[in-house]
N, C-alpha and C positions, 0 to 999 in steps of 0.2 A: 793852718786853717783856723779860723773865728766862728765862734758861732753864735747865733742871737738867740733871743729869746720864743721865737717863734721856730728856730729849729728845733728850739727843746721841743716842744709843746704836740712838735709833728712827730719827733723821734717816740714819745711816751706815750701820745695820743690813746692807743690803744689797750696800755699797760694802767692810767692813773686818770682820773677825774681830776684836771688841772685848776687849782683856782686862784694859784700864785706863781711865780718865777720869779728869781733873784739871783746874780748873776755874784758870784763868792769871790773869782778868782783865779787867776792863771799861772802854771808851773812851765817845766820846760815841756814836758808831754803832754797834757791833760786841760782843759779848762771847766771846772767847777760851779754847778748849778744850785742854788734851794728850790726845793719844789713842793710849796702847801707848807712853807714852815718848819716842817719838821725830816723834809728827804735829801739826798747829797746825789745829785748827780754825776758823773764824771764823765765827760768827752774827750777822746783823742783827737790830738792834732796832725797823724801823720799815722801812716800802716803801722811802723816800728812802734811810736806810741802806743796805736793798737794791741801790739803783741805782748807790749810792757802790763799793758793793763790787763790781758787776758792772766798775764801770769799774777801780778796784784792780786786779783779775786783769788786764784788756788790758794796763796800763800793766807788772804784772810780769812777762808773757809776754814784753811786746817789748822787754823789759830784760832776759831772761838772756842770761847771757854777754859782756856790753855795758861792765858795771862793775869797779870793783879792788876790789870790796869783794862780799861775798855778800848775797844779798835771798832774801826769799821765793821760793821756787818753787813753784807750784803745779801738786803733782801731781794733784788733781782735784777737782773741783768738779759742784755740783748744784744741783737745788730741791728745795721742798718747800714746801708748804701750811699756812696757820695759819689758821683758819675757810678763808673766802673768798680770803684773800688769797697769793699765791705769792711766796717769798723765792729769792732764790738762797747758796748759800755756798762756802766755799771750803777744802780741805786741804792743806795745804803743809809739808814736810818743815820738821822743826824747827831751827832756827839754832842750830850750836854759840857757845859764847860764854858770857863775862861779863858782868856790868851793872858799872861803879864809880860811885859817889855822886861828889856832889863833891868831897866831902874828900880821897876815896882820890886824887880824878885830881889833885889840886893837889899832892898829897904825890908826884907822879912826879919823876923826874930832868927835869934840861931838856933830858938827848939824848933821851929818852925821847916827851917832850911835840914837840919837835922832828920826830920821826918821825911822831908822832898828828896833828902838822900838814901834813903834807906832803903822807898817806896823805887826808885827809880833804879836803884843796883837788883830791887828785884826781879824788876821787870824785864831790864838787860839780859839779867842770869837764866832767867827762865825762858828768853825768846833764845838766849843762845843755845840753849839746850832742846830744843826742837828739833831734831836728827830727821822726823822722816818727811818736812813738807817740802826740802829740794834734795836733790841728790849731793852727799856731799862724799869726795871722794880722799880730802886729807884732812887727819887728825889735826889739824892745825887750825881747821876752817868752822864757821858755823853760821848759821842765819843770822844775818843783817837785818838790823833795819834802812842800813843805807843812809839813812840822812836823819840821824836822829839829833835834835837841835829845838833849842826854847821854843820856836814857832811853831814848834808840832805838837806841841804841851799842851792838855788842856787840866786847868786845875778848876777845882772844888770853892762854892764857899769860904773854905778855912783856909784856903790859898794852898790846897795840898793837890798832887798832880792826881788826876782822875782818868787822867782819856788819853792815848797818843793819835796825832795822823797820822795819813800821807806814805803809806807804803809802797810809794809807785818804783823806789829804789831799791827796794830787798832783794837780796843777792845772800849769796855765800863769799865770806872772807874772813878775816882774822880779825878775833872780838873787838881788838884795839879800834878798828877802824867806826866803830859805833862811838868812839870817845872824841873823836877829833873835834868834834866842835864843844863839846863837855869842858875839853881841856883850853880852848882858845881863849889867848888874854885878850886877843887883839882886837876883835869881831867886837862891837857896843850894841849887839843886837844878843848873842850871847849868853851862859850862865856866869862867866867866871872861870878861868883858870882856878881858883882856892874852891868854891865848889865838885869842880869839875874830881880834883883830886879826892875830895871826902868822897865822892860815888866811886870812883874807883877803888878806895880801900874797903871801901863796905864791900862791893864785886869783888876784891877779891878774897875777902872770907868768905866767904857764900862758896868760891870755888873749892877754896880749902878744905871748908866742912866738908861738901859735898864729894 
């Protein structure tokens, strides 16, 4: 399913005083609205989608406040109907922040990149350590973020990571599975394999200590 900007406008109509729409952007679920500047819409393309996103909201509810880094908040959410069928979706104030390609982040200093690691092992460490917002039933396991990857980065001024997206994938599974793209040489969209590895030794002192 697609949706335009006039479906936004009908779905919110009665939630927001509309005086802009901008259409952000489409994933495998979800298609991505601004609305006034400063809000993130999220539409489902399909029930499953739907259901992916009802769970998205619980998992960012019980994550404010929780991380070093900003996430979605979602200030409100609703349904609405397409034939027969009912979607739910979500509006959340919009993430300040950057995107950098790869290029830009390879071209950073190494105190720079240094700090980008430190900030980002924390982030990992402390979302995996989130026990009660899925049920997790093996020690082995812990909240995902699912697709965690340069695109979801948003950095600061000083080029230091400030914000994550995109929780549409959180799941429970083994912390490794949050590195895969951390670690990839091959992707040129990517941090680096050589990056990838400095956040992983920082993560795993952090589990050491802790």
């Amino acid at each position: 399913m697609k949706y335009t900007i006039e479906d936004v406008k009908r779905i919110v109509k009665n939630k927001l005083k509309i005086k802009s729409v901008e259409f952000l952007g489409a994933g495998n679920h979800c298609e991505a609205f601004c609305i006034n500047n400063n809000l993130v819409i999220k539409l489902p393309k399909h029930k499953k989608a739907s259901d992916c996103l009802q769970v998205e909201m619980n998992i960012l509810e019980g994550l404010q406040n929780k991380l070093n880094l900003g996430i979605p908040n979602v200030t409100f959410k609703g349904k609405f109907k397409t034939g027969k069928e009912e979607f739910v979706y979500s509006v959340s104030k919009k993430l300040n922040g950057k995107k950098l390609s790869r290029e830009e982040f390879l071209k950073l200093s190494k105190s720079n990149k240094e700090k980008c690691a430190n900030i980002i092992a924390k982030f990992l460490f402390d979302l995996h350590n989130q026990k009660q917002i899925l049920p997790i039933k093996r020690k082995d396991f812990v909240l995902l973020h699912g697709d965690f990857s340069l695109n979801h980065v948003l950095f600061n001024e000083n080029n230091l990571p400030c914000g994550i997206l995109d929780f549409g994938d959180a799941r429970v599974g083994k912390p490794m599975s949050d590195f895969i793209y951390l670690l990839d040489d091959e992707d040129d969209e990517e941090f680096g394999k050589d990056f990838g590895l400095q956040v992983l030794e920082k993560y795993n002192k952090l589990r050491n200590k802790y």
